[in-house]
N, CA, C and O atoms as CSV, one atom per row, in Angstrom:
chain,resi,resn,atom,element,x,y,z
A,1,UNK,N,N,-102.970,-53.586,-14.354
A,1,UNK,CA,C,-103.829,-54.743,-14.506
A,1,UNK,C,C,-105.259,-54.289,-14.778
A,1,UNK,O,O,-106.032,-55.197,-15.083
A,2,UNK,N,N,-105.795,-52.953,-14.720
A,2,UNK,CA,C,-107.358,-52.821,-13.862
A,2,UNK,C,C,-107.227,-52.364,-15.859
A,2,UNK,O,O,-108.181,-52.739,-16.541
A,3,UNK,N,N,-106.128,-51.646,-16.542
A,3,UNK,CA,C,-106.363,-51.563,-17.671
A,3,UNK,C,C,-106.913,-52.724,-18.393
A,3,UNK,O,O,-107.971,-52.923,-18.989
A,4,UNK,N,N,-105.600,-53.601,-18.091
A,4,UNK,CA,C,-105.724,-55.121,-19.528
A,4,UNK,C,C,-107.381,-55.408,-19.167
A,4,UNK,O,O,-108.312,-55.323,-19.968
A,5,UNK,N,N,-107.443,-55.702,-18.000
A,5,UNK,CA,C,-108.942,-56.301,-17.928
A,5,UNK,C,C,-110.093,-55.180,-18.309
A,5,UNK,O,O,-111.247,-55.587,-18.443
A,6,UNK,N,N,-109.773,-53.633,-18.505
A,6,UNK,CA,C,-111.094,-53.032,-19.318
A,6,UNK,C,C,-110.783,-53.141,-20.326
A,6,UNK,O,O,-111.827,-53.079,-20.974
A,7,UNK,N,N,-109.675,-53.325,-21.230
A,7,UNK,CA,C,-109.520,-53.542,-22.751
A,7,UNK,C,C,-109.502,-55.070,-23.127
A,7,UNK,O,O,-109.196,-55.433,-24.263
A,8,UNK,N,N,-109.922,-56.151,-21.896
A,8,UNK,CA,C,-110.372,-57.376,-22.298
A,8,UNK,C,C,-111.788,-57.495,-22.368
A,8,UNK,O,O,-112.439,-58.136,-23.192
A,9,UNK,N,N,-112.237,-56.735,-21.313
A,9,UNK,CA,C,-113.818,-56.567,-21.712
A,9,UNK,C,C,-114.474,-55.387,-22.517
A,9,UNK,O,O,-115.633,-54.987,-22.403
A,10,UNK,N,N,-113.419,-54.877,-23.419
A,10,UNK,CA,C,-114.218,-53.462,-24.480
A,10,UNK,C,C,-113.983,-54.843,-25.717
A,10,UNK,O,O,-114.885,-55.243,-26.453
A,11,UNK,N,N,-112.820,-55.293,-25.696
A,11,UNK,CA,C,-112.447,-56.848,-26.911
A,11,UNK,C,C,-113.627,-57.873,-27.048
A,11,UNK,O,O,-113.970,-58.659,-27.931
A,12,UNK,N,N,-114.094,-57.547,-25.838
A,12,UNK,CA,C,-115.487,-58.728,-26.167
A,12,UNK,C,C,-115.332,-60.211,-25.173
A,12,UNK,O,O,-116.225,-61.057,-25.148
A,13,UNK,N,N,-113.732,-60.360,-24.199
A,13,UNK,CA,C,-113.448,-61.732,-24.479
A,13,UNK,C,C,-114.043,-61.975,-23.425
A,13,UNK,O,O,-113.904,-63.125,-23.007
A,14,UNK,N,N,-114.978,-60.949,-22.547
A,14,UNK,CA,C,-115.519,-61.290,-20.962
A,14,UNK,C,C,-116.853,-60.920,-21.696
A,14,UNK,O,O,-117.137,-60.617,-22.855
A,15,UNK,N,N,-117.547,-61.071,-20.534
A,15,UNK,CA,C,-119.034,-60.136,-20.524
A,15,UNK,C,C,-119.276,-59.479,-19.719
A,15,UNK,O,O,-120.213,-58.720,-19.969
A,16,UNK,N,N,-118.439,-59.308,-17.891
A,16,UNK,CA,C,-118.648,-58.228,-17.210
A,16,UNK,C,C,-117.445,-57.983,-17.268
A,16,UNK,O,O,-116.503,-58.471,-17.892
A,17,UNK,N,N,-117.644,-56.632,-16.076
A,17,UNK,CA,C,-115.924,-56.558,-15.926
A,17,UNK,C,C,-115.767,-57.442,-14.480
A,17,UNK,O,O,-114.657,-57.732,-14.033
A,18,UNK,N,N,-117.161,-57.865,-13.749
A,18,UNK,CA,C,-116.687,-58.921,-12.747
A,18,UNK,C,C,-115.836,-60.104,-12.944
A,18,UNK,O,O,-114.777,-60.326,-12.356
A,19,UNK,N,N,-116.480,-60.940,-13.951
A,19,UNK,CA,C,-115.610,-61.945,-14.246
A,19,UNK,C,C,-114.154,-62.012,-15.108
A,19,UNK,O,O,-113.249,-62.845,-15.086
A,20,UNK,N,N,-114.352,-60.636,-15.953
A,20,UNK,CA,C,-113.030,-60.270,-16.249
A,20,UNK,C,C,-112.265,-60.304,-15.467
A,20,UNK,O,O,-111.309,-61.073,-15.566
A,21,UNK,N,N,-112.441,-59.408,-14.329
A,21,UNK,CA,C,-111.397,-59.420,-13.120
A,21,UNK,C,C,-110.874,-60.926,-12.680
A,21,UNK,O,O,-109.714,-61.325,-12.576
A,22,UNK,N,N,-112.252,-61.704,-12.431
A,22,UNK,CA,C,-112.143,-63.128,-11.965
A,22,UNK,C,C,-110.924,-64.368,-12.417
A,22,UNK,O,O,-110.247,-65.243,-11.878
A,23,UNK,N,N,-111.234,-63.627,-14.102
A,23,UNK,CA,C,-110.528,-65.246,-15.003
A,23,UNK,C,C,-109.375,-63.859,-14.936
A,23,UNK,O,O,-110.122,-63.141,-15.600
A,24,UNK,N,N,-108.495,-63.191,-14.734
A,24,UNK,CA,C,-107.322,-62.301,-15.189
A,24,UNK,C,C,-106.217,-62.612,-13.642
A,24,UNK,O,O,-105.110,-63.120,-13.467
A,25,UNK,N,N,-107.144,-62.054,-12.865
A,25,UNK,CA,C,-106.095,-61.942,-11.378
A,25,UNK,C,C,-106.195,-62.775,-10.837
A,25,UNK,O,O,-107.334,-63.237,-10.772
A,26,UNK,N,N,-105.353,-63.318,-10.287
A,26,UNK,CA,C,-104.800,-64.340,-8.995
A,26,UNK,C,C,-104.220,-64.078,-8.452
A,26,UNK,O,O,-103.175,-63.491,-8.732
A,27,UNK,N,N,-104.742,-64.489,-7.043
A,27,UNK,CA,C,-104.241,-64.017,-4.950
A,27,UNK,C,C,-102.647,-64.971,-4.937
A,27,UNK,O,O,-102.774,-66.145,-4.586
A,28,UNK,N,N,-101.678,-64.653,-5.182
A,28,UNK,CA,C,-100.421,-65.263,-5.177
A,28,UNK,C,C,-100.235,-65.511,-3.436
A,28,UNK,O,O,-99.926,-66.629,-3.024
A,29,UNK,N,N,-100.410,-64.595,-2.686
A,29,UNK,CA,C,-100.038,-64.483,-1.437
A,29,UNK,C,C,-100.660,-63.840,-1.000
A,29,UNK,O,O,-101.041,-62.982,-1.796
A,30,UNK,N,N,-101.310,-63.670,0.612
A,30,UNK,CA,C,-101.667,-62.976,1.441
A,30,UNK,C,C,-101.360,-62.584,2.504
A,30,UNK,O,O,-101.687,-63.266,3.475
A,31,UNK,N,N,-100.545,-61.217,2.718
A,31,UNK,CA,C,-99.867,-60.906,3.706
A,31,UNK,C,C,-100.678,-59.730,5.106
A,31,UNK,O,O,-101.005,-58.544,5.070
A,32,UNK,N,N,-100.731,-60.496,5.903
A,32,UNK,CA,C,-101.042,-59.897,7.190
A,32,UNK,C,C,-100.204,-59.207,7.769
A,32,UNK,O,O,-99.044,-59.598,7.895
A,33,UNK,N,N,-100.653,-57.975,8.264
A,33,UNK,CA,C,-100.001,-56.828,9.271
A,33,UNK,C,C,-98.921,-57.213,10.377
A,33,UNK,O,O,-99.573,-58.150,10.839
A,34,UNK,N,N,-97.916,-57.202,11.052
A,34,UNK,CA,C,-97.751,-57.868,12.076
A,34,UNK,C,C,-98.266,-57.024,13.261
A,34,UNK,O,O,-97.971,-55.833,13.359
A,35,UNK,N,N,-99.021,-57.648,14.134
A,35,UNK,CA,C,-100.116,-57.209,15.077
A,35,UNK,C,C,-98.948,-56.785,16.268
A,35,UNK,O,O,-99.503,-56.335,17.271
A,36,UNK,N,N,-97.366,-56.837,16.377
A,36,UNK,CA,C,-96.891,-56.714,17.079
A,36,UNK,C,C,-95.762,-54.989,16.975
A,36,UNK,O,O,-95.021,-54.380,17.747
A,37,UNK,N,N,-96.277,-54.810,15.467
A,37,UNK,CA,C,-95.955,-53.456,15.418
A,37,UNK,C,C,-97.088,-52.254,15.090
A,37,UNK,O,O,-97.072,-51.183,14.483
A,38,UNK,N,N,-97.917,-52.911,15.716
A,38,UNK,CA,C,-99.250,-51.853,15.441
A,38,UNK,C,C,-99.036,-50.425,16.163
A,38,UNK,O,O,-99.739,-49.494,15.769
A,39,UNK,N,N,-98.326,-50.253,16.952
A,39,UNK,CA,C,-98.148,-49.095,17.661
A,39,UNK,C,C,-97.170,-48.579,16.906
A,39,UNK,O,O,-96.752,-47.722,17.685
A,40,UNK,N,N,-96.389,-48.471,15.777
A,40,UNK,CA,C,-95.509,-48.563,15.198
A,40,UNK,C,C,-96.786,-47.522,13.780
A,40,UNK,O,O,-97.384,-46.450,13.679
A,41,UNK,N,N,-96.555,-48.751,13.031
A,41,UNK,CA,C,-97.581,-48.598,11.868
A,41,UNK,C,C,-98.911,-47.381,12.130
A,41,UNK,O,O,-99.338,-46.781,11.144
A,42,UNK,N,N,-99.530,-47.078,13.610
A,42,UNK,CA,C,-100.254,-45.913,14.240
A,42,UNK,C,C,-99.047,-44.477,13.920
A,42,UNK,O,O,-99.128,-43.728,12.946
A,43,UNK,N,N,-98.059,-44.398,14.946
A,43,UNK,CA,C,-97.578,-43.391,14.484
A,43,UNK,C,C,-96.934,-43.422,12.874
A,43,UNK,O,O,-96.925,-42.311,12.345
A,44,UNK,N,N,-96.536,-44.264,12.251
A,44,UNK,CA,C,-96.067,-43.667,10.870
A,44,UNK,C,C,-97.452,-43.360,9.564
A,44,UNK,O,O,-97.211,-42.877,8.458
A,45,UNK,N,N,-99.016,-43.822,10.097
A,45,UNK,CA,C,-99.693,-43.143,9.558
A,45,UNK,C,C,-100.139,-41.721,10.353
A,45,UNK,O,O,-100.834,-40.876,9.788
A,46,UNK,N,N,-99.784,-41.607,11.360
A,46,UNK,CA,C,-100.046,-39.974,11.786
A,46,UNK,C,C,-98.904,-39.298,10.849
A,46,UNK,O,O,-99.165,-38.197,10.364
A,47,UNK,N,N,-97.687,-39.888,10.580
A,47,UNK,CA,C,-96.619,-39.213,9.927
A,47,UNK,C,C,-97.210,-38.643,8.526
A,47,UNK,O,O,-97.231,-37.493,8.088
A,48,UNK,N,N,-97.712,-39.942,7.949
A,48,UNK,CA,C,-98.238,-39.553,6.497
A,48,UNK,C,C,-99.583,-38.607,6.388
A,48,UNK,O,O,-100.012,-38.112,5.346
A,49,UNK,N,N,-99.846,-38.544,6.998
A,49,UNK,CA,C,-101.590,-37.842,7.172
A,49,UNK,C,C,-101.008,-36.340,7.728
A,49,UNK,O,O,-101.606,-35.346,7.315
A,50,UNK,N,N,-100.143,-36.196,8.423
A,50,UNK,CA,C,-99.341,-34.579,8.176
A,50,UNK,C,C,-98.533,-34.533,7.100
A,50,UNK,O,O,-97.782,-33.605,7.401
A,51,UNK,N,N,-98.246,-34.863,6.208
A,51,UNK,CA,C,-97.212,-34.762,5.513
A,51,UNK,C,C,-98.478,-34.508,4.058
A,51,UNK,O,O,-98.578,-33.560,3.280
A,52,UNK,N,N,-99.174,-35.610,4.147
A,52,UNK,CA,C,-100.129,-35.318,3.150
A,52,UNK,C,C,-100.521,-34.179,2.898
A,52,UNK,O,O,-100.253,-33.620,1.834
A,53,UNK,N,N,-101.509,-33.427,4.226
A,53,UNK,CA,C,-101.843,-32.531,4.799
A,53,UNK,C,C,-101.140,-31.402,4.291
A,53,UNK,O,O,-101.773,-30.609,3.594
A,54,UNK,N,N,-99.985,-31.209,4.516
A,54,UNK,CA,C,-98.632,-30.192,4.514
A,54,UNK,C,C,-98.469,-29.962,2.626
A,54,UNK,O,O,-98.460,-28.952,1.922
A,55,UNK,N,N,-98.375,-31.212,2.366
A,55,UNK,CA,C,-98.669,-31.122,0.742
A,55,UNK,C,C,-99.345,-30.434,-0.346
A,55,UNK,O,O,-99.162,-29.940,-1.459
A,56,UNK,N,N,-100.467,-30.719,0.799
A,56,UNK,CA,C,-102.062,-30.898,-0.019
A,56,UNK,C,C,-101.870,-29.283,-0.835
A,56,UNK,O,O,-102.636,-29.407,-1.790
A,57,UNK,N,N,-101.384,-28.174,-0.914
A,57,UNK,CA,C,-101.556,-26.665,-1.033
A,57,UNK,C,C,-100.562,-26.858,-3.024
A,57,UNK,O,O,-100.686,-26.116,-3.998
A,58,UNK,N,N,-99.755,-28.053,-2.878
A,58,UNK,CA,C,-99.582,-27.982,-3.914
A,58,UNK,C,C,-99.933,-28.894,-4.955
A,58,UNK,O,O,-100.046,-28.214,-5.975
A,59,UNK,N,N,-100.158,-30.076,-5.203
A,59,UNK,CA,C,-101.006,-30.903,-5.863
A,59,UNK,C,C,-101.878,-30.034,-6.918
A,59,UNK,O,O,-102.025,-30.446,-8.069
A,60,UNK,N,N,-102.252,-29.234,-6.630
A,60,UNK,CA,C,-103.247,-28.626,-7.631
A,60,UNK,C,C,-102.470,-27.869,-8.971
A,60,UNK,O,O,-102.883,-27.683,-10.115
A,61,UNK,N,N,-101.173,-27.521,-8.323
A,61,UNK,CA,C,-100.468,-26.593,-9.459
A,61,UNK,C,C,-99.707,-27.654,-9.871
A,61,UNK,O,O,-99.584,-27.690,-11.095
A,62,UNK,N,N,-98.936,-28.874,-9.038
A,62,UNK,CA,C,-97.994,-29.839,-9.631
A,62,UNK,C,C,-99.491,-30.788,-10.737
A,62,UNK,O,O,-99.182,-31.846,-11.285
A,63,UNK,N,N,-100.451,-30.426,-10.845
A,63,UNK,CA,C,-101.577,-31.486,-11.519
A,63,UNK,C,C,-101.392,-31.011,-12.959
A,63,UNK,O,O,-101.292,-31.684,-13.984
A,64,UNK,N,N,-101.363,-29.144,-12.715
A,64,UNK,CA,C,-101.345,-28.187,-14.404
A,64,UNK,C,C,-100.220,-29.190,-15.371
A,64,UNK,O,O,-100.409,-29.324,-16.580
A,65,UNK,N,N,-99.059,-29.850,-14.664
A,65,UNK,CA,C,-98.537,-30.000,-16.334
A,65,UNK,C,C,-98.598,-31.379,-16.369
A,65,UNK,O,O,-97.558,-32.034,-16.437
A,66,UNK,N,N,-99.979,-32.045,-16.320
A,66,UNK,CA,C,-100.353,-33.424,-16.921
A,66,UNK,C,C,-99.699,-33.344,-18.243
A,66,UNK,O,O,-99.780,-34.287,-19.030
């Protein structure tokens, strides 16, 4: 989406890319966390933040064959 709306405003059909964004996207739904698995959702971002972490050594060589 973040494309169409910079190649709607390089087209001319906006004048920022604020209101581009404005007249393009619409909030269909808004979904809240459930506050009753927050202790939950805590440990499975400690999960991802080691795992990231653990990763991180290769990203740089998996980046070479863009």
């Amino acid at each position: 989406m973040g494309n169409a709306i910079c190649a709607a405003l390089g087209a001319g059909f906006h004048g920022d890319l604020f209101s581009a964004g404005e007249a393009m996207v619409q909030v269909g739904e808004v979904l809240e966390p459930n506050r009753a698995h927050r202790a939950m959702y805590d440990e499975l971002f400690g999960v991802y933040r080691a795992a990231y972490g653990a990763l991180r050594p290769f990203f740089e060589p998996l980046g070479r064959f863009n």
